[in-house]
Every structure is written in structure tokens, then in C-alpha cells.
MIKEKE-64705 format. One record per residue (C-alpha): x, y, z. Coordinates in pm, 1 decimal, decimal comma, m for minus. Example, Ala and Ser with C-alpha at 12.3 -4.5 7.8 and 13.67 -1.06 7.14 Angstrom:
# MIKEKE-64705
<atom x="1230,0" y="m450,0" z="780,0"/>
<atom x="1367,0" y="m106,0" z="714,0"/>
END
This chain:
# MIKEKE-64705
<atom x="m566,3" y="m657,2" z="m3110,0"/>
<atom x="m519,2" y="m1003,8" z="m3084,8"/>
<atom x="m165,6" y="m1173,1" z="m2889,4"/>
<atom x="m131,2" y="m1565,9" z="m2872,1"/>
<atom x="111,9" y="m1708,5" z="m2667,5"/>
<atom x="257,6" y="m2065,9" z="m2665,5"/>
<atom x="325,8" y="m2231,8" z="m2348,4"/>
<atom x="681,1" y="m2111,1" z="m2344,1"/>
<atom x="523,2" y="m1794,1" z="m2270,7"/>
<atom x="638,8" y="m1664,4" z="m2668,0"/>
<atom x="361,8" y="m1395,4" z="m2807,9"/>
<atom x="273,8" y="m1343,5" z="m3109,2"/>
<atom x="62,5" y="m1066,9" z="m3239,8"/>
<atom x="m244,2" y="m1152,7" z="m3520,9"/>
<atom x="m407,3" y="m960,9" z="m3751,6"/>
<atom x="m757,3" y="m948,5" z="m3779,3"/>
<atom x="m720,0" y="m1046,6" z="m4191,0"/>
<atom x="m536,6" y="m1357,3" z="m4095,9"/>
<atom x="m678,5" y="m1707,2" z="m4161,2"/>
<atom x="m723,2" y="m1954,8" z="m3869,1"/>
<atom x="m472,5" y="m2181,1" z="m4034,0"/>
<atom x="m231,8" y="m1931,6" z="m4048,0"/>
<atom x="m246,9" y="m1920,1" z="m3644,2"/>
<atom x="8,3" y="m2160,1" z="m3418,7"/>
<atom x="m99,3" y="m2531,4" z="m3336,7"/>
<atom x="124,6" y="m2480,4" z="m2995,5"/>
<atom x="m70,2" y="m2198,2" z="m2846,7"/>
<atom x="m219,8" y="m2171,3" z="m2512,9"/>
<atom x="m356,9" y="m1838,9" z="m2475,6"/>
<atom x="m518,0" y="m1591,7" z="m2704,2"/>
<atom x="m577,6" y="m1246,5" z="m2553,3"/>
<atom x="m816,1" y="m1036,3" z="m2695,7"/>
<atom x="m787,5" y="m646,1" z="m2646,8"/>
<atom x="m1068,8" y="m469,0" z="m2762,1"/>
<atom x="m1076,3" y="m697,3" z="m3042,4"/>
<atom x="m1343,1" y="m540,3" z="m3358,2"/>
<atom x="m1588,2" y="m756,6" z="m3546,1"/>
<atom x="m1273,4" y="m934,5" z="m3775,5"/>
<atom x="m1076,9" y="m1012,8" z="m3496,3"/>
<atom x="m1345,2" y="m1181,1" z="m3306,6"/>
<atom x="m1476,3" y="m1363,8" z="m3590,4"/>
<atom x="m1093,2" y="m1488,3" z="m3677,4"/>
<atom x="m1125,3" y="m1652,2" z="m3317,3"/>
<atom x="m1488,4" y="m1810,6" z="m3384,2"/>
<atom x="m1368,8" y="m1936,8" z="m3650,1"/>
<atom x="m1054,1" y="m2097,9" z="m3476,5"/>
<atom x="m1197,0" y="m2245,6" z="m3189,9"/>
<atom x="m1553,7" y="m2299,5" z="m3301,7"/>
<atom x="m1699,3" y="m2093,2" z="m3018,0"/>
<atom x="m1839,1" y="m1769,5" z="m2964,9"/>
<atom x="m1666,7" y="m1508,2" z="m2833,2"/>
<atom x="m1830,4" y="m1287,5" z="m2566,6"/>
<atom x="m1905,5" y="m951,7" z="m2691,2"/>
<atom x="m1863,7" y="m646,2" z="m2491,3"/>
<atom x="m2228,6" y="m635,1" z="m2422,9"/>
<atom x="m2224,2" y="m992,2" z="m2286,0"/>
<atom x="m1930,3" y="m837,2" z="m2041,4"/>
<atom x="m2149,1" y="m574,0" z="m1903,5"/>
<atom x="m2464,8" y="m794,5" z="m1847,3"/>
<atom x="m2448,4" y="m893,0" z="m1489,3"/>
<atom x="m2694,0" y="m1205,8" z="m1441,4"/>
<atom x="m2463,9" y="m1490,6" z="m1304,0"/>
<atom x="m2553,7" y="m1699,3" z="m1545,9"/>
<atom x="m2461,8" y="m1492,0" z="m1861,8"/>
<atom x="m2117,8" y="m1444,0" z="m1643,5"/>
<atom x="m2048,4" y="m1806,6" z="m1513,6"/>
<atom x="m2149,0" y="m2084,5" z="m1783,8"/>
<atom x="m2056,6" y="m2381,7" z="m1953,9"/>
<atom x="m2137,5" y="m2565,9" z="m2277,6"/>
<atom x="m2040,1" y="m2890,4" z="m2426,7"/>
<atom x="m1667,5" y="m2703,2" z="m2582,1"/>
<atom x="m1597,6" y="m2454,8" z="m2356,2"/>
<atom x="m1639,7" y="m2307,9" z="m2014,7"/>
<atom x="m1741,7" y="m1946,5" z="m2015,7"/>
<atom x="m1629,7" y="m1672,4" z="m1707,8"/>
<atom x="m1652,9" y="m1294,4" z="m1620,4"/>
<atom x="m1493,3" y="m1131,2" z="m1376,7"/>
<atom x="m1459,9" y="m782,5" z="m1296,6"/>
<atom x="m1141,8" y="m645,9" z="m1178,9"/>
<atom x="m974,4" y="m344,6" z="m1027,9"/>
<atom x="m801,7" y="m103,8" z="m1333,0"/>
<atom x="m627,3" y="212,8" z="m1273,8"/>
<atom x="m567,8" y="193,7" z="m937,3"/>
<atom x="m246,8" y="432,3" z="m930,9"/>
<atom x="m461,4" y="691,4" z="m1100,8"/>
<atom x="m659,6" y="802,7" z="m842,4"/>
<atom x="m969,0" y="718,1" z="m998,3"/>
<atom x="m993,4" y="321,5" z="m1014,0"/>
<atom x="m1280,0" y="149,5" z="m1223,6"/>
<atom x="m1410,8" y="m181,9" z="m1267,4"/>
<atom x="m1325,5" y="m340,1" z="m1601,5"/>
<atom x="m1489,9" y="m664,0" z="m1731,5"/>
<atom x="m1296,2" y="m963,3" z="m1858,1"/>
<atom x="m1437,8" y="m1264,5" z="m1992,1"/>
<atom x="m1211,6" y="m1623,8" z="m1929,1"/>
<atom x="m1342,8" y="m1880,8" z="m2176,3"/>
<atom x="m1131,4" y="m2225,8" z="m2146,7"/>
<atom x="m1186,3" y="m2402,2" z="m2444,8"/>
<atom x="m998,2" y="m2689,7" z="m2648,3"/>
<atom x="m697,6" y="m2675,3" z="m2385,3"/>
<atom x="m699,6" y="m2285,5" z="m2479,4"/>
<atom x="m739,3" y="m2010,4" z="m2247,1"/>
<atom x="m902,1" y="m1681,6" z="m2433,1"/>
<atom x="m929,5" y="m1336,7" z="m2229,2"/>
<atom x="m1144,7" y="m1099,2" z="m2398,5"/>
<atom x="m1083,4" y="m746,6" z="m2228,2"/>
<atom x="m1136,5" y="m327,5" z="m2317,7"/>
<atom x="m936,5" y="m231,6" z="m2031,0"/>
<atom x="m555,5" y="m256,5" z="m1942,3"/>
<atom x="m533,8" y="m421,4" z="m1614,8"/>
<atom x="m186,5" y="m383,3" z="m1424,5"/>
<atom x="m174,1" y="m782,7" z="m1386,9"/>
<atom x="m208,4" y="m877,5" z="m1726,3"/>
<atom x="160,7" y="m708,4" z="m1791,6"/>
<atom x="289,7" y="m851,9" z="m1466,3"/>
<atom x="156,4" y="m1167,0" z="m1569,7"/>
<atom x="292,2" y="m1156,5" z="m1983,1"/>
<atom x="623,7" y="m1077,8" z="m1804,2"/>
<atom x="654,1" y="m1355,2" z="m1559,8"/>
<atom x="496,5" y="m1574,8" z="m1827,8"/>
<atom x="822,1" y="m1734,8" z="m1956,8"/>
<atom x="955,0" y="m1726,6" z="m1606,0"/>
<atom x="688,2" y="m2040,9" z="m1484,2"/>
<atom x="889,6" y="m2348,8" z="m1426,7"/>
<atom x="792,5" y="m2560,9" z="m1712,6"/>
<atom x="553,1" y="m2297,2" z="m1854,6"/>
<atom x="210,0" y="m2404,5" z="m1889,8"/>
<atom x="111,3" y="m2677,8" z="m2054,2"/>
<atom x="m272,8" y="m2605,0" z="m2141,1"/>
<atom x="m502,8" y="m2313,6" z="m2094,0"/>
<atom x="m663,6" y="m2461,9" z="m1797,3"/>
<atom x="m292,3" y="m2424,3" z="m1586,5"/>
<atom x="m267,9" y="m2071,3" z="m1729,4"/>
<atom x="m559,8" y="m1952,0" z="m1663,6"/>
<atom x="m513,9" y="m2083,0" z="m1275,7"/>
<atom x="m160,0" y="m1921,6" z="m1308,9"/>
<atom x="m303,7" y="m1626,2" z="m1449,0"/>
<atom x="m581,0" y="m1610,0" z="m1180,2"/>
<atom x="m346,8" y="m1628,3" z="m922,2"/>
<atom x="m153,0" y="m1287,3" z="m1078,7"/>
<atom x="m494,4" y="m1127,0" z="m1072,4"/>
<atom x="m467,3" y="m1180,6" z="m634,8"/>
<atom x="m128,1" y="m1109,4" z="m631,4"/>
<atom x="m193,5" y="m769,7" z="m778,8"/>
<atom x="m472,9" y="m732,8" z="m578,7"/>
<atom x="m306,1" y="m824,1" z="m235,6"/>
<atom x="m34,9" y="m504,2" z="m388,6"/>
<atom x="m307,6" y="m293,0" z="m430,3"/>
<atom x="m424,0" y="m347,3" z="m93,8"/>
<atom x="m86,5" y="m262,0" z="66,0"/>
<atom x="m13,0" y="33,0" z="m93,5"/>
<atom x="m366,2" y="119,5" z="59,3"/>
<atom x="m266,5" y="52,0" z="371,4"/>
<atom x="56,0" y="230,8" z="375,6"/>
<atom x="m138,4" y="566,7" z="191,3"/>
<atom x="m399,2" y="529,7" z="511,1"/>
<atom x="m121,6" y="481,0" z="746,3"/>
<atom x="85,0" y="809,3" z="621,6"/>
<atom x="m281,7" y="1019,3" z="615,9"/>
<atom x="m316,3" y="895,0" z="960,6"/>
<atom x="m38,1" y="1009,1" z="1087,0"/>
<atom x="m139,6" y="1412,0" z="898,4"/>
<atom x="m444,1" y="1395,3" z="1074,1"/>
<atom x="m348,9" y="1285,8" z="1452,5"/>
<atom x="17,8" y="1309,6" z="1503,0"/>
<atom x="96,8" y="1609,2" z="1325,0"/>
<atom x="m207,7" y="1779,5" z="1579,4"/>
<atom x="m63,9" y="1629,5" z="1866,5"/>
<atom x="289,7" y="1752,1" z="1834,4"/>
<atom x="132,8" y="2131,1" z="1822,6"/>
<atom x="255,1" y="2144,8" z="1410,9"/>
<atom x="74,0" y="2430,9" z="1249,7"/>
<atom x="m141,3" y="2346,1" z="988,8"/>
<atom x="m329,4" y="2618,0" z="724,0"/>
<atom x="m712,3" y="2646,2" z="692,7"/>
<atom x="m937,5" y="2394,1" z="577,9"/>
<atom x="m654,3" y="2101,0" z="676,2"/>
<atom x="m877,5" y="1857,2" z="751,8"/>
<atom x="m1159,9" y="1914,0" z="519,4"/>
<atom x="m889,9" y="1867,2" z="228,1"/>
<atom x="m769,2" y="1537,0" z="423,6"/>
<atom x="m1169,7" y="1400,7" z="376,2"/>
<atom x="m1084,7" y="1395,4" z="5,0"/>
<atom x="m816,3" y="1190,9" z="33,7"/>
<atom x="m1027,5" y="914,6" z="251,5"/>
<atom x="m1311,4" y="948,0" z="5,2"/>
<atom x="m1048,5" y="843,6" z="m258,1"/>
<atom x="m903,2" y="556,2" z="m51,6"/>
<atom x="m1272,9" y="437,3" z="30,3"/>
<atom x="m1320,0" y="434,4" z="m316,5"/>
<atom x="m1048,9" y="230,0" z="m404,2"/>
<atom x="m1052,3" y="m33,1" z="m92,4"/>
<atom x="m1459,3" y="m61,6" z="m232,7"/>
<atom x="m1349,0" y="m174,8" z="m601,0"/>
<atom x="m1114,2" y="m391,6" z="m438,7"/>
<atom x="m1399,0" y="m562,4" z="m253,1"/>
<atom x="m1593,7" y="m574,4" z="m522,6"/>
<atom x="m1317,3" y="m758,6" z="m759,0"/>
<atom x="m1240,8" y="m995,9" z="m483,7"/>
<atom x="m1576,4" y="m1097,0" z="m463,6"/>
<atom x="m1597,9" y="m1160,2" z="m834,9"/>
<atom x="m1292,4" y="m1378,5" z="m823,7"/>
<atom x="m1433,5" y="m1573,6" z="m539,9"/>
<atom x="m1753,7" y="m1611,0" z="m765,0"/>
<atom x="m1544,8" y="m1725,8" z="m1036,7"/>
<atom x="m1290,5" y="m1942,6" z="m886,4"/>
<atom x="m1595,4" y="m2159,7" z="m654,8"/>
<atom x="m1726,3" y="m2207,7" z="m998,7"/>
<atom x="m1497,5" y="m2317,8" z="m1253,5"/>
<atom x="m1320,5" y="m2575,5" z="m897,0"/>
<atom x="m1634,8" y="m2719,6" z="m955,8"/>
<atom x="m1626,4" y="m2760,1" z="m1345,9"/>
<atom x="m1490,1" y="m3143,2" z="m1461,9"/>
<atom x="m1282,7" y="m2913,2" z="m1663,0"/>
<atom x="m1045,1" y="m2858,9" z="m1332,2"/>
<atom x="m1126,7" y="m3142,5" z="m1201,6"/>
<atom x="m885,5" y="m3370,2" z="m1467,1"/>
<atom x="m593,3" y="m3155,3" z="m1365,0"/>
<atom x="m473,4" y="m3233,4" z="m1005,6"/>
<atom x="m212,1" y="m2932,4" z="m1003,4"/>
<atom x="m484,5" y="m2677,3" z="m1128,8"/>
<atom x="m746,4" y="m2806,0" z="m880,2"/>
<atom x="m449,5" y="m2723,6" z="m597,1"/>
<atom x="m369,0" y="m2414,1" z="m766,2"/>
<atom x="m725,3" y="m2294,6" z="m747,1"/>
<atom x="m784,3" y="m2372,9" z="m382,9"/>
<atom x="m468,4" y="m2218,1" z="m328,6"/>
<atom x="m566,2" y="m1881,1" z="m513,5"/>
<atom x="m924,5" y="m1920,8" z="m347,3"/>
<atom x="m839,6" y="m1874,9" z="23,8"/>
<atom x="m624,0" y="m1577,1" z="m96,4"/>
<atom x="m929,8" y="m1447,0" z="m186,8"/>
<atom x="m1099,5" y="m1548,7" z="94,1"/>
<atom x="m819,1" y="m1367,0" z="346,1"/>
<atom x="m718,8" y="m1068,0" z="81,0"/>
<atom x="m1154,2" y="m1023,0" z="98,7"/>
<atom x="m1125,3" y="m1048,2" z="545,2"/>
<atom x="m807,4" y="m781,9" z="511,4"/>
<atom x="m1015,6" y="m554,5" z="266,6"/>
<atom x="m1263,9" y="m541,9" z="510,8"/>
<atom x="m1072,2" y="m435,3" z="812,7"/>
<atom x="m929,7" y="m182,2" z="604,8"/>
<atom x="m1274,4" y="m36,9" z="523,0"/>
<atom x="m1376,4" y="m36,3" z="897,6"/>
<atom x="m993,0" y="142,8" z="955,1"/>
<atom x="m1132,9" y="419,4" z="684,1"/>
<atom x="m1425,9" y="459,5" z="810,8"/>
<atom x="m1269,7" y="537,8" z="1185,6"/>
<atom x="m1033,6" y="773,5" z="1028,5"/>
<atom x="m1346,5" y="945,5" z="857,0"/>
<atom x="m1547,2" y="969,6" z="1182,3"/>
<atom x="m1249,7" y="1058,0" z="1386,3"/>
<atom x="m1158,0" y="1334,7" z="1083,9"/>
<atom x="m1521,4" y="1477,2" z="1099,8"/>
<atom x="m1473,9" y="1503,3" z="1524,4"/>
<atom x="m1178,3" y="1664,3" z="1490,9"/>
<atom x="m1364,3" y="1925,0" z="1215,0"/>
<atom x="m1607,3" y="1985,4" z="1499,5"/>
<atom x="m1355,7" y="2019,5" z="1728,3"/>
<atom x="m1174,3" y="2258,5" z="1579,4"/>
<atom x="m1519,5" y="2470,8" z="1494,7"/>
<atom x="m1622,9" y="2446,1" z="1897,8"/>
<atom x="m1298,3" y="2590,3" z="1980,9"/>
<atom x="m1363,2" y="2898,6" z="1749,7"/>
<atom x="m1767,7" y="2937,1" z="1855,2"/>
<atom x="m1606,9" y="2958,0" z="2218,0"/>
<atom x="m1340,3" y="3193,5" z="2178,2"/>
<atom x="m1634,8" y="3432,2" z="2030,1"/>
<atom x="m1911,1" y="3260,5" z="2271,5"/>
<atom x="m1618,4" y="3419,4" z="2500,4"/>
<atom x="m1528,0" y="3732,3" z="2423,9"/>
<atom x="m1911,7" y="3819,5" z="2372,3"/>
<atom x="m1942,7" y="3779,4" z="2739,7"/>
<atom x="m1606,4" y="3918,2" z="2839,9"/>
<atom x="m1707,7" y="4236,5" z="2659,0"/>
<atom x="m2064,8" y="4289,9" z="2767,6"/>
<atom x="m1965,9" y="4421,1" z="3102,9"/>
<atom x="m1783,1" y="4688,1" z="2955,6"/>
<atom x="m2027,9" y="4784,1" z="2697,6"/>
<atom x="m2319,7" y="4816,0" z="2985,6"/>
<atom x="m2109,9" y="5030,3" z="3128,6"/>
<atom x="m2064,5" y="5241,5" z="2818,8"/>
<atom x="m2384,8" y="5197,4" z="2753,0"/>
<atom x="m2482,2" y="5358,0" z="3117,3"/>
<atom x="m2279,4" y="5626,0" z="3086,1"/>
<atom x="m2386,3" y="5714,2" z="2737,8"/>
<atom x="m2738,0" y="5775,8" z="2834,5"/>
<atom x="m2852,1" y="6190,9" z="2776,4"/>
<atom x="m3004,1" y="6246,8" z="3170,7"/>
<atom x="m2959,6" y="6586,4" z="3313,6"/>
<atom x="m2903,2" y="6459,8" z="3668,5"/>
<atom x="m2641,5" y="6216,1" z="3653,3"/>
<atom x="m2380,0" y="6285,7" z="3905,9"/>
<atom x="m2079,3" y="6096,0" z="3763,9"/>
<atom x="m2097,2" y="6327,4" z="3488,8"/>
<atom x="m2009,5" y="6663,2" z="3723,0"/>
<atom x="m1661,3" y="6437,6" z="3813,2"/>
<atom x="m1341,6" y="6565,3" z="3740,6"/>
<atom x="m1223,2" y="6218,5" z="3735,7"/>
<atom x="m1564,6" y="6071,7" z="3581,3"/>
<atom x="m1427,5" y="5945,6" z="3217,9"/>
<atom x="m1080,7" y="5732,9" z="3366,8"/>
<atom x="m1323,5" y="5622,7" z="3640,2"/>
<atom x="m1564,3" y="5477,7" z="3372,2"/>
<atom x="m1279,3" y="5351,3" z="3116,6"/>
<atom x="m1113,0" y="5190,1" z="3476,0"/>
<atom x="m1445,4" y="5057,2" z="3560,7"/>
<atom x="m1471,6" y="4881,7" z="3191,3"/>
<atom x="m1174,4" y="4748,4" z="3227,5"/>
<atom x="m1261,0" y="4558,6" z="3559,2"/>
<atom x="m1544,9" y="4464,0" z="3421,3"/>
<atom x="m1403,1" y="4284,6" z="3165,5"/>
<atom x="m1086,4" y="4148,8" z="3329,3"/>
<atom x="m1270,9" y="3995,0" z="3615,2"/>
<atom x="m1472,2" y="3787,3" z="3343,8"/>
<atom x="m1175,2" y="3689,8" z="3227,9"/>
<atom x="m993,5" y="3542,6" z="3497,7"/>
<atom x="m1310,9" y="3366,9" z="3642,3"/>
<atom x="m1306,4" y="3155,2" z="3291,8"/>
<atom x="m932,0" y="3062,0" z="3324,0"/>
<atom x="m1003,4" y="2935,7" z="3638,7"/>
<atom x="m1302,2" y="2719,0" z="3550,7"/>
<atom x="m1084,6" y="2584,7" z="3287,9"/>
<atom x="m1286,0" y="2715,8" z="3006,7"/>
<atom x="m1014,8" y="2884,9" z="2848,6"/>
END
């Protein structure tokens, strides 16, 4: 599917059997969504450029993702998708500035490419050219990013509180607690990691095309761009103290799993020992002797069941006092 937009941020959607006279002098964007052979061609044929395929997306040498030619200025970056879901991905999007145009190829959905066609008519003055949008668009992309990362935050905060406070204030919890809570930091890691990644694509792609004459012949672009860059540069710092934050509520989740499994190898570690006075002397007094005196007793059997019971108790009580129990 193919959406242009002028620079008042109004869309209109073109069929792949259109000509490219029939499209819009006025334009500033074209966004491609998993545009088919026709559609892609219609574009070639407007701009006089080629349009990344969705091969070229997926190679990852830096220079089939960050070039230029004499028309138009060619960019990948990979950003975060589906990040409410659960399972986030990496999806590829190709930037291509060309003839004051900005052109988005994409197979994926990203969340900030519908915050970004929303707020699109909101920009003071809309954008004049492709090169403003795309910096306007770029800086949408970080926005989204920086949300991402504090819903993260406030997910790990919550799961920290499950794992420490709830054990602190006594709160019953039912089997396997904790090992279900490592699922739940695998999925977090996960997502903070695709995060990473994406920022450090943007970073890629925004030291690149700062450097491109392109962006260099538009003053409030350039400032937009080194704006959006040390975004990246402190969203890419905060990503990684989140990690590290992760990765302490992993370790710490793992002690407490081995805490928890000492505390049951000692209660039996325990009772093994508290019993094994009283089963020696069962054991003694089972033996088949003929001359055992104990067993011509009146009182033999309470003696013995009396005698187990010291046996045990006194094992007992010497534990609580060490403070093993």
C-alpha cells in the first residue's frame, strides 16, 4: 500500500495501477507498506530512483544500509515493533530522501509511524520538504522509544517489588513463585535488548545522514538532528542501566531460588538427624538376642518409646539454640 502526504500532513492513498502523473506535485512523503512489484515500480518511476527491496532491508553491511548517490540519500534502520505484545521484533525500514521527498519503505507496523501520521498536521507550519520530515519523523521514532523504555521501567519496578517486598512482609506465595517471576525478566531482557539494538541503529543513522550536504543546507534540520542524536545518545546510557537493573534482579531472583531450596535441604538435613537417635534406639531394641535384660522389664517398652523420645528432643533443642533452626 502506498500513502503520500503533503506537507499539511493530508494523506492520500495510491494504487499500484496509477500513473506517476496522476500522483500530487505538493507531496512530501510517500510511505510504502509492504508495497508489491507495481507499487514499487509506480515510485521508480516517480522519483527516478530505486526503491530498496525487502532483501536490500535485511542485508546488514553498512554500506548497503547507509549510502548516497548523486539523487538521493539512502538509510536503514531497524526499529523496535510489537513491544506491547510480549514478544518484540526488529523490523527494517529503509529512509531514502530524494528530490525534497522523504520515502519509508517498511513490512512491519511500527507504533511511531501512527503516532507520528497523527501528530503530522499538528507541526507548526508542517513540513516543508522531506528532509524536515524525516528529522521530525526521526525524532517520533526516540520519542516512542524513550515510552518504551518507561513502561520498562515501571513493569521492572512492579516485578521488583513481587520478588523482594512481598517476601519481606511474610506474604504467602504458591510453589514455583519465583521460577515463574524468571520468565517475566527473560521477557523484559528481551525487550530492553531490542531497544538497545534500535537505538544503536538510529545513532548509526542519524551520525550519518548530519554529515550528508543534504542536512547540511537546512539549518533547522541540522539542529533537529543533533537534538534527536543526544536523545539517542542518553535514551542508549538509560537502556543500559536498565539492563544492569535486570540483570541484578535475575541474580538476586536465582539467590533467592537457592535460598528457598537450602531452607528445604535443611529442614530434611534436620529431621534426618533429629530422628536417628530414636531409630538406633529402635534399632537396639529390635535386635533377636536371648540375653537382653531390658527385655525381662515390666516397664521395658515405655522405657524405650521414653528413651526415643529424649533422644530426639534433646537434638532438637541443641539446634534451636545454635540458631540453626
Amino acid at each position: 500500500m502506498i500513502t503520500v502526504y503533503d506537507a499539511r500532513g493530508e494523506a492520500m492513498v495510491v494504487e499500484g495501477d496509477m500513473t506517476p502523473d496522476s500522483l500530487p506535485d505538493d507531496i512530501v512523503w510517500i510511505d510504502l507498506l509492504r508495497p508489491d512489484k507495481a507499487e514499487d515500480h509506480l515510485i521508480e518511476r516517480f522519483l527516478g530512483i530505486e526503491i530498496p527491496t525487502r532483501e536490500d532491508l535485511k542485508d546488514i553491511e553498512p554500506s548497503s544500509r547507509l549510502y548516497s548517490t548523486e539523487d538521493a540519500v539512502f538509510m536503514t534502520a531497524s526499529l523496535v515493533c510489537r513491544a506491547e505484545s510480549g514478544h518484540p521484533v526488529l523490523t527494517d525500514i529503509a529512509f531514502v530522501l530524494a528530490r525534497g521527498k522523504l520515502i519509508t519503505v517498511r513490512y512491519d507496523e511500527p507504533k511511531s509511524f501512527d503516532l507520528f501520521r497523527a501528530a503530522l498536521h499538528r507541526i507548526p507550519g508542517g513540513c516543508r520538504n522531506g528532509t524536515m520530515l524525516a528529522m521530525r519523523l526521526f525524532e517520533t521514532v526516540v520519542d516512542r522509544t524513550a515510552e518504551i523504555l518507561e513502561q520498562a521501567v515501571a513493569k521492572l519496578d512492579d516485578l521488583s517489588m513481587q520478588v523482594f517486598v512481598e517476601r519481606r512482609v511474610g506474604k504467602r506465595r504458591p510453589p514455583h513463585y519465583l521460577e515463574a517471576k524468571l520468565l517475566d525478566v527473560a521477557s523484559y531482557h528481551r525487550l530492553v535488548a531490542k531497544t538497545r539494538d534500535s537505538l544503536a541503529s538510529m545513532a548509526r543513522l542519524l551520525t550519518y545522514v548530519y554529515a550528508t550536504p543534504l542536512l547540511q543546507e537546512e539549518k533547522e534540520a541540522r539542529d533537529l538532528c543533533r537534538t534527536v542524536t543526544l536523545d539517542v545518545q542518553s535514551l542508549s546510557e538509560h537502556a543500559s542501566f536498565i539492563a544492569n537493573n535486570i540483570t541484578f534482579l535475575l541474580d538476586a531472583s536465582l539467590g533467592l531460588i537457592g535460598v528457598e531450596q537450602n531452607a528445604i535441604i535443611k529442614i530434611f538435613s534436620i529431621a534426618s538427624v533429629v530422628f536417628l537417635p530414636p531409630t538406633l534406639v529402635a534399632s537396639l531394641y529390635g535386635m533377636n538376642f536371648a540375653h537382653m535384660p531390658e527385655l525381662q522389664w515390666t516397664y521395658g517398652y515405655p522405657m524405650a518409646l521414653i528413651a526415643m523420645v529424649i533422644s530426639a528432643v534433646i537434638p532438637f533443642y541443641f539446634f534451636r539454640w545454635k540458631g540453626w533452626l
